[in-house]
VEXVOPA-646239 format. One record per atom (N, C-alpha, C): chain; x, y, z; residue number from 0. Coordinates in steps of 0.02 Angstrom, whole numbers, plus 50000, padded with zeros to 5 digits. Example, Ala and Ser with C-alpha at 12.3 -4.5 7.8 and 13.67 -1.06 7.14 Angstrom:
<rs>
<r A, <50660, 49716, 50390>, 0>
<r A, <50615, 49775, 50390>, 0>
<r A, <50660, 49835, 50390>, 0>
<r A, <50642, 49888, 50354>, 1>
<r A, <50684, 49947, 50357>, 1>
<r A, <50645, 50002, 50394>, 1>
</rs>
This chain:
<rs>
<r A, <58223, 59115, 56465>, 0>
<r A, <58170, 59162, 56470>, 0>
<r A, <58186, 59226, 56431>, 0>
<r A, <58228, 59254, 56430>, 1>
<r A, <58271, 59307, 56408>, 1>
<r A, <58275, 59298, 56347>, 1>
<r A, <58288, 59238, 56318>, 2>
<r A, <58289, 59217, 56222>, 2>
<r A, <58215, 59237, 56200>, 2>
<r A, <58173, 59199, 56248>, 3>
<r A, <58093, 59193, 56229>, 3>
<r A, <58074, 59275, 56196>, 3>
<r A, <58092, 59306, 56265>, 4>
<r A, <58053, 59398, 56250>, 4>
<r A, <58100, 59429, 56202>, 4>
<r A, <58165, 59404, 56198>, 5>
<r A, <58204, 59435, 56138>, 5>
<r A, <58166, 59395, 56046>, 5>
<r A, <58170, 59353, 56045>, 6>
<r A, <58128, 59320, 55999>, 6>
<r A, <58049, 59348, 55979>, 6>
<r A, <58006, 59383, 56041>, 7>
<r A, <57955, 59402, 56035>, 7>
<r A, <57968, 59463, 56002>, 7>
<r A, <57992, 59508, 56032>, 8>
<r A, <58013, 59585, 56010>, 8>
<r A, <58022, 59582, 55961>, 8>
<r A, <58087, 59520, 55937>, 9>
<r A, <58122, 59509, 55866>, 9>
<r A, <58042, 59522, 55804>, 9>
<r A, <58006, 59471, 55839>, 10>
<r A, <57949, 59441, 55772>, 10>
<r A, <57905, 59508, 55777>, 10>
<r A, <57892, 59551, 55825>, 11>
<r A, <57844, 59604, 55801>, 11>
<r A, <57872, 59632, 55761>, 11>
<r A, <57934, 59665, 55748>, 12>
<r A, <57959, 59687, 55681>, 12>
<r A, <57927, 59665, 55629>, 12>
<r A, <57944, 59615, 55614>, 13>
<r A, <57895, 59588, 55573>, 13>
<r A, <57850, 59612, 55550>, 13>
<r A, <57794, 59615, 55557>, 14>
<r A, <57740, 59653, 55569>, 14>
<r A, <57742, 59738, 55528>, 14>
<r A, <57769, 59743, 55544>, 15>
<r A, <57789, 59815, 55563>, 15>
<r A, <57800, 59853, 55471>, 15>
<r A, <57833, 59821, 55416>, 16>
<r A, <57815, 59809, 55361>, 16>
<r A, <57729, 59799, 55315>, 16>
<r A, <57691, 59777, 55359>, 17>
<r A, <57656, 59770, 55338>, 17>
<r A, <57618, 59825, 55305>, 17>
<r A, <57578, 59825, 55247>, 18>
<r A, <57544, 59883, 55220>, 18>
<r A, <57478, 59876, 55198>, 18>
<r A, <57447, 59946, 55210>, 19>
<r A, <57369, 59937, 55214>, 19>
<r A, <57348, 59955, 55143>, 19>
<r A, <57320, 59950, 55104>, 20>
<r A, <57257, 59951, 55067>, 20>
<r A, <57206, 59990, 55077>, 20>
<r A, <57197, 60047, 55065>, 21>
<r A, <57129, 60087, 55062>, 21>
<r A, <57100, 60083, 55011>, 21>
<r A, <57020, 60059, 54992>, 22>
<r A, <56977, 60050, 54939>, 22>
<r A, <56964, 60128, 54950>, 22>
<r A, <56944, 60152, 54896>, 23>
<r A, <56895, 60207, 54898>, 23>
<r A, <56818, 60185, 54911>, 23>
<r A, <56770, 60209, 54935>, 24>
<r A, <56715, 60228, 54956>, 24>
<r A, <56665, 60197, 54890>, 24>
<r A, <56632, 60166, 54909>, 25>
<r A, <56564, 60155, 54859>, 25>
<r A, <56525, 60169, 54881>, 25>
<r A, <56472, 60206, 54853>, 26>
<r A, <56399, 60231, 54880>, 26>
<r A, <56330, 60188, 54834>, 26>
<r A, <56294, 60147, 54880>, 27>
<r A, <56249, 60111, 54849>, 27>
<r A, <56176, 60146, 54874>, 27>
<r A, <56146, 60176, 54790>, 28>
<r A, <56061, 60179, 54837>, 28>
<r A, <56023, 60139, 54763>, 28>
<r A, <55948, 60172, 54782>, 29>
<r A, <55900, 60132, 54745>, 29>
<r A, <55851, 60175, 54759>, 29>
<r A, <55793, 60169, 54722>, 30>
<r A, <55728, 60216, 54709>, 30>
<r A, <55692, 60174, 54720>, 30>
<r A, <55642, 60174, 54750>, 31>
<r A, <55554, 60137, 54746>, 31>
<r A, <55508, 60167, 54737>, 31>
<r A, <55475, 60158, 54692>, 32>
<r A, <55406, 60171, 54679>, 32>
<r A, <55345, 60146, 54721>, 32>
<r A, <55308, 60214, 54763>, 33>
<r A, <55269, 60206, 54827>, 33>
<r A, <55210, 60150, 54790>, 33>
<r A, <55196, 60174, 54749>, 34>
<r A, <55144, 60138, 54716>, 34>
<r A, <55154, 60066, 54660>, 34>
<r A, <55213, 60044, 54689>, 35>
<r A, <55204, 59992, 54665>, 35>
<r A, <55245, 59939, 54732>, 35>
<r A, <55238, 59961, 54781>, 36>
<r A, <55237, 59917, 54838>, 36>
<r A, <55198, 59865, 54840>, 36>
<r A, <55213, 59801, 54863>, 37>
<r A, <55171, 59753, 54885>, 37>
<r A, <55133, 59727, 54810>, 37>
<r A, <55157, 59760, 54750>, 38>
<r A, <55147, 59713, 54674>, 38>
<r A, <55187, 59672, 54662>, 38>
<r A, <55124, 59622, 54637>, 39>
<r A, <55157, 59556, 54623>, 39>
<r A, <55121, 59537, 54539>, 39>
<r A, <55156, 59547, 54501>, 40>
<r A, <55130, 59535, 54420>, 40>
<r A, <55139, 59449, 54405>, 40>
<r A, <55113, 59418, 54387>, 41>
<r A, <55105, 59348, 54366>, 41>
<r A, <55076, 59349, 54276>, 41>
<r A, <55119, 59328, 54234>, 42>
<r A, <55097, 59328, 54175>, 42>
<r A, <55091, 59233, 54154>, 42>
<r A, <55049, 59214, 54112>, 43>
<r A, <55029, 59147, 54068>, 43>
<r A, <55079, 59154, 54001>, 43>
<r A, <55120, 59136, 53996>, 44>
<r A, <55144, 59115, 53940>, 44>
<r A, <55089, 59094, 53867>, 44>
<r A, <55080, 59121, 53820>, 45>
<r A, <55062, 59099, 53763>, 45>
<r A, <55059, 59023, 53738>, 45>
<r A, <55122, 58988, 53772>, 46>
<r A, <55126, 58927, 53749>, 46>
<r A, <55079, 58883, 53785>, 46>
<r A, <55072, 58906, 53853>, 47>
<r A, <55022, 58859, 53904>, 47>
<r A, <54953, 58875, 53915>, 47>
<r A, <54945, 58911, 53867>, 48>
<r A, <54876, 58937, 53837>, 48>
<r A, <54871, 58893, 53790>, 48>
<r A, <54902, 58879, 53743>, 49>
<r A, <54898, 58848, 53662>, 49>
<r A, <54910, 58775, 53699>, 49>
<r A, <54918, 58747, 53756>, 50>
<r A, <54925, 58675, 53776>, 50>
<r A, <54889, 58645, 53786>, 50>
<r A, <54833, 58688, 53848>, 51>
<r A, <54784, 58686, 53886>, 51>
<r A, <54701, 58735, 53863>, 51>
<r A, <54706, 58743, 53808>, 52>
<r A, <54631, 58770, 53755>, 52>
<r A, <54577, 58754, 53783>, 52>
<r A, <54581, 58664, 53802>, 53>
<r A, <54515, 58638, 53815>, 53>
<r A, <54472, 58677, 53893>, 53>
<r A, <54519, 58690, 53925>, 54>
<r A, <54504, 58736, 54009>, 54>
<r A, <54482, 58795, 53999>, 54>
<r A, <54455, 58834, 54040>, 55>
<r A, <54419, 58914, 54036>, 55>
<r A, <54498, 58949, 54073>, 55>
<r A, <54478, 59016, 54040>, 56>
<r A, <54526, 59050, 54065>, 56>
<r A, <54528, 59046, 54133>, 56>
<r A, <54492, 59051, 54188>, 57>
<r A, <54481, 59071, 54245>, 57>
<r A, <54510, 58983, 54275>, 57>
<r A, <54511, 58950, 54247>, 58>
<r A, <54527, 58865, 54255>, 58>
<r A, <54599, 58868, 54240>, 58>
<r A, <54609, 58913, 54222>, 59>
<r A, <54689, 58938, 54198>, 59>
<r A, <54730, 58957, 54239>, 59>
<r A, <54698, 59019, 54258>, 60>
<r A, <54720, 59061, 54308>, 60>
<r A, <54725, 59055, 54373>, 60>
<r A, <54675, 59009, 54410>, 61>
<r A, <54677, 58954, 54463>, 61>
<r A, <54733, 58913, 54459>, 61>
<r A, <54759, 58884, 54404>, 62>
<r A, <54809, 58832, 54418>, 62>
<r A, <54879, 58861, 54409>, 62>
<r A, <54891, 58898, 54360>, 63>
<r A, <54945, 58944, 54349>, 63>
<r A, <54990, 59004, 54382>, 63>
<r A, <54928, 59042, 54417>, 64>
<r A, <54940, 59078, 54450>, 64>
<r A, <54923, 59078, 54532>, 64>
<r A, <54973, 59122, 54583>, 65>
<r A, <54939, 59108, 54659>, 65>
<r A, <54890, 59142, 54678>, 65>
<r A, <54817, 59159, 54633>, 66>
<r A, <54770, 59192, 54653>, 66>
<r A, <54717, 59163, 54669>, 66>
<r A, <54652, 59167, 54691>, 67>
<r A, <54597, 59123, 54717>, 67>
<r A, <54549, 59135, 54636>, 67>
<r A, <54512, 59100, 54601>, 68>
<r A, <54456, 59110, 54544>, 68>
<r A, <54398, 59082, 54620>, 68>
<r A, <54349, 59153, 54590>, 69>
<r A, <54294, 59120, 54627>, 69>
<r A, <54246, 59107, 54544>, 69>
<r A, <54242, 59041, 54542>, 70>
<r A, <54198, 59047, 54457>, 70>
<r A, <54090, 59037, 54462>, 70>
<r A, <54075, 59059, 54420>, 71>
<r A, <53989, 59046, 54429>, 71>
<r A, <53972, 58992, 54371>, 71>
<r A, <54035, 58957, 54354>, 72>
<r A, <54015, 58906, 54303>, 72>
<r A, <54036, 58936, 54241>, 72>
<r A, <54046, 58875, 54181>, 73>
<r A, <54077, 58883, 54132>, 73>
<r A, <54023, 58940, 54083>, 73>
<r A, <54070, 58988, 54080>, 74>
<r A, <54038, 59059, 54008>, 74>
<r A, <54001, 59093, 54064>, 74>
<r A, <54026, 59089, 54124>, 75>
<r A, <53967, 59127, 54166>, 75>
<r A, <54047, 59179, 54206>, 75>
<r A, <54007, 59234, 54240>, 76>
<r A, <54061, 59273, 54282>, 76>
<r A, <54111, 59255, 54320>, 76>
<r A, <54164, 59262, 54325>, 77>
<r A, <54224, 59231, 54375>, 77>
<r A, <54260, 59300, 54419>, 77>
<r A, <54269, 59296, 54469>, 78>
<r A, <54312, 59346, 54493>, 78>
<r A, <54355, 59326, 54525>, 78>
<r A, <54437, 59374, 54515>, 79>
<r A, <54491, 59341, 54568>, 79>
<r A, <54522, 59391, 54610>, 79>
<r A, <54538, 59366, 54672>, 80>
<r A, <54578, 59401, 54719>, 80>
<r A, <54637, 59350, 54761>, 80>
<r A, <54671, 59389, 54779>, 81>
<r A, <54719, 59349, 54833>, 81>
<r A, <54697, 59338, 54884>, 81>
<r A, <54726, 59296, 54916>, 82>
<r A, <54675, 59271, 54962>, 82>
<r A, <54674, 59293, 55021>, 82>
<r A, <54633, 59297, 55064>, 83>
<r A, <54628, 59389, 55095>, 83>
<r A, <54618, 59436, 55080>, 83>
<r A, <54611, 59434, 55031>, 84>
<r A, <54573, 59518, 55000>, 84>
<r A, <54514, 59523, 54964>, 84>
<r A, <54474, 59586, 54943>, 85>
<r A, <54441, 59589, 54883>, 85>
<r A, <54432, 59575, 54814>, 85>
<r A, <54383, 59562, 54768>, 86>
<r A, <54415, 59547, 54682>, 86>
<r A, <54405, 59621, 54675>, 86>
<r A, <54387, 59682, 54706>, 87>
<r A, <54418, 59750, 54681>, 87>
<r A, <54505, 59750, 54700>, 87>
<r A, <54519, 59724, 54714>, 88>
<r A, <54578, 59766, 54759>, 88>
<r A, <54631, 59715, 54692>, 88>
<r A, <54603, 59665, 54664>, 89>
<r A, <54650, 59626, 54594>, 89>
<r A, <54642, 59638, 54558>, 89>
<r A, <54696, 59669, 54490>, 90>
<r A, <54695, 59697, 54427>, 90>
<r A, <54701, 59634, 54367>, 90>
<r A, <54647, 59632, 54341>, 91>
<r A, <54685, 59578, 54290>, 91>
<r A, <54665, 59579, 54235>, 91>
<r A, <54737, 59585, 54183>, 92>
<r A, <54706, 59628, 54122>, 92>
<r A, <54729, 59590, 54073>, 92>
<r A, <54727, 59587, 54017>, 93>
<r A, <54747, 59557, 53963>, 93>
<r A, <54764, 59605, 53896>, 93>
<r A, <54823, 59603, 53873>, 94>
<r A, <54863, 59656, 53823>, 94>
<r A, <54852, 59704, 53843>, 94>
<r A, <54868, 59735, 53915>, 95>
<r A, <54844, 59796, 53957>, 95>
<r A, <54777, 59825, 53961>, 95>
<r A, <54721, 59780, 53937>, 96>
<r A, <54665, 59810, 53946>, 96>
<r A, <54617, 59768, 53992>, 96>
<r A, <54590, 59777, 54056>, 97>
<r A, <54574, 59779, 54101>, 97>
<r A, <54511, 59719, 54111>, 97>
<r A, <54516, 59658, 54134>, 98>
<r A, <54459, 59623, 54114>, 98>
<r A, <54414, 59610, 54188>, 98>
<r A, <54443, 59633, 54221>, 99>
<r A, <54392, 59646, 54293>, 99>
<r A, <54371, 59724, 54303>, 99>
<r A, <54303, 59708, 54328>, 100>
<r A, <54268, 59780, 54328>, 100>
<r A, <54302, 59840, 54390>, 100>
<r A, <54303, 59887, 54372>, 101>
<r A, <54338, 59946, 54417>, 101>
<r A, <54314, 59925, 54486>, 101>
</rs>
C-alpha cells in the first residue's frame, strides 16, 4: 500500500514539468449591410441563354431560378416574385437596368 502512494506522488512530478502555451488573442468581427439583408441575387449565365433561345425569358427564369413567373402568354406581360410575396417587392433587372415596373 505504501509503494502504491509513494509511486503516485512519484508520477505527479511528472506533471509538474509540463508547460503552457499562451496564443495571443484574435479579435474576429464583420460589417452588414442593413439593406441588403434577406438578398438573394440569382444570375443566368450567358451560355444557358445561348442553349435554350427557343424558350421566353420568363420560361427561363421559372426554370433557372427559385422565383415564381406568373406569365399572360408568349410576348405578353410576365411578373415575378418569391413565393409569398409581391412582384413589387422583386427586382429584376438586366445589365443593371430594371425590367419590372417600380
Amino acid at each position: 500500500m505504501m509503494f502504491c502512494i509513494a509511486n503516485i506522488a512519484n508520477s505527479q512530478d511528472l506533471f509538474v514539468d509540463d508547460s503552457v502555451n499562451l496564443l495571443p488573442n484574435v479579435n474576429i468581427s464583420a460589417t452588414k449591410n442593413i439593406y441588403e439583408t434577406g438578398l438573394k441575387v440569382s444570375r443566368i449565365d450567358s451560355l444557358v441563354y445561348d442553349e435554350n433561345r427557343q424558350y421566353s425569358i420568363s420560361e427561363l427564369i421559372a426554370w433557372k431560378t427559385p422565383v415564381f413567373v406568373k406569365s399572360y402568354g408568349r410576348g405578353s406581360m410576365a411578373t415575378v416574385s418569391f413565393r409569398g410575396t409581391d412582384p413589387s417587392h422583386t427586382k429584376l433587372t438586366w445589365n443593371g437596368l430594371p425590367l419590372n415596373s417600380p
